[in-house]
N, C-alpha and C positions, 0 to 999 in steps of 0.2 A: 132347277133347284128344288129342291125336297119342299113340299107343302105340308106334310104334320108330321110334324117332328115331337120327341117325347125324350126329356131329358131326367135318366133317374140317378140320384145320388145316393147314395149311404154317407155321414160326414160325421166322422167321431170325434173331433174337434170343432167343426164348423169352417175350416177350412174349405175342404171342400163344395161345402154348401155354396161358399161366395163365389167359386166358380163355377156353379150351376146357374148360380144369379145371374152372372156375366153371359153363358151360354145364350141364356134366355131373353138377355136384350138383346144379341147377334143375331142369334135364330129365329124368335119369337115362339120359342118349341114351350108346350107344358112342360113343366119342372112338378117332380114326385119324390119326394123324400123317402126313401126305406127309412123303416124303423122296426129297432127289436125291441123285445121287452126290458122295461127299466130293470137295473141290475145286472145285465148280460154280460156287459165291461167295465173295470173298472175302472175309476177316474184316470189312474195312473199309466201312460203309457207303454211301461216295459211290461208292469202286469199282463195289459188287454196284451201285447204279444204272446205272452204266456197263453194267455186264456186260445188265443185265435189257435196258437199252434198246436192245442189240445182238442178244438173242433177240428182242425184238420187231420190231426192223427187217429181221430175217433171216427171223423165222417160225421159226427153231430153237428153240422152248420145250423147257427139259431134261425129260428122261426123269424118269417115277416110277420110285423103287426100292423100293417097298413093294408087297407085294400088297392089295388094297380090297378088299370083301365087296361081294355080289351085289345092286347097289342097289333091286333090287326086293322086298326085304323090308322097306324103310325105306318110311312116310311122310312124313316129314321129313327132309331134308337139309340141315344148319346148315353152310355153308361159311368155312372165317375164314383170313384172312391177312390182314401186314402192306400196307400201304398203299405202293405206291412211286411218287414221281412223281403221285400225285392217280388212278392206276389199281389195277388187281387185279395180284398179284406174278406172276410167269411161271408159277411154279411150280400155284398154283391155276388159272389159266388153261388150265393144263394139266389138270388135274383137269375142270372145267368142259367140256372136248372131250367128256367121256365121259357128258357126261349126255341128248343126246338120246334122246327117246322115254320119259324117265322121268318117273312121271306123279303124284308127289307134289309137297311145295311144296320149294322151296330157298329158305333167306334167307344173306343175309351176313352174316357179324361179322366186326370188323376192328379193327385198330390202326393208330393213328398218330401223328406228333406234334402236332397239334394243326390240321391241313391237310387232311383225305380228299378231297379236290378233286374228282373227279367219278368216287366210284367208286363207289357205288350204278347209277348210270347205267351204267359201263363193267361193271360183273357184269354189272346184265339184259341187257345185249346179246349177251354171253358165251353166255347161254341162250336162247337167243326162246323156243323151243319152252314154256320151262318155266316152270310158277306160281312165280314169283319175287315174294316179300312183302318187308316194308320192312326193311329191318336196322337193326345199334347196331354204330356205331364209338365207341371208347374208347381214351385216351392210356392209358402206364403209368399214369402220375400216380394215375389213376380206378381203376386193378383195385384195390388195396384194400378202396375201400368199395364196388365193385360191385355185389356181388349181389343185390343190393335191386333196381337197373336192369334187371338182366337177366333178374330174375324177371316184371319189369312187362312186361318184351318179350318173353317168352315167353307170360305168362301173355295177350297181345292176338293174337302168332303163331298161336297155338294155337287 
């Protein structure tokens, strides 16, 4: 089993942040919040779509405001964000820029409403380079009684 593990989220709701929470009593991995600058989305959902699908057609994916620890101390990197549009949200996208040459496994975890349309497929692309295994996406609905799930997918990750 993986000994340092590094669990990072982006959670524009806080969604997925609780499933980072969860992650991280399974795993016992650091948990790193991405963050962009205040302002970036707006509250409103369909907007921040708006907003995401105009970084994506521009290629301006916002800025991290956090600083990340040195990914080379991680063998594992659990990457999770919301689901926007059936892809990965800007903001991980952006994260994901930074992982060439890293030579551990990355999976995804994600939220969404009930729709992740193609974004197992749009992560691994995000990374060619990298051992990318399968992930678990999950609605709110599901974090409740989760962590039974995410122990199973960890416990096959690993």
């Amino acid at each position: 089993m993986a000994t340092n593990v590094l669990i990072v989220d982006y959670s524009w709701s806080g969604t997925t942040a609780k499933m980072a929470a969860l992650l991280q009593r399974v795993t016992g991995g650091t948990v790193v919040d991405l963050t962009v600058a205040a302002g970036t989305f707006p509250s409103d959902m369909f907007a921040t779509a708006d907003t995401a699908s105009q970084q994506l057609a521009s290629g301006q994916l916002p800025a991290l405001t956090n600083a990340l620890p040195d990914l080379r101390s991680f063998d594992t990197v659990l990457v999770g964000g919301p689901v926007w549009g059936g892809t990965v949200a800007t903001p991980v996208r952006r994260f994901l820029a930074q992982l060439p040459g890293f030579s551990g496994t990355v999976a995804p975890f994600y939220t969404d409403a009930g729709t992740p349309g193609n974004y197992e497929a749009d992560f691994a692309s995000l990374v060619p380079t990298a051992k990318v295994a399968a992930g678990i996406g999950l609605t709110a609905g599901e974090l409740p009684t989760a962590e039974a799930a995410l122990t199973t997918w960890w416990t096959h990750l690993a």
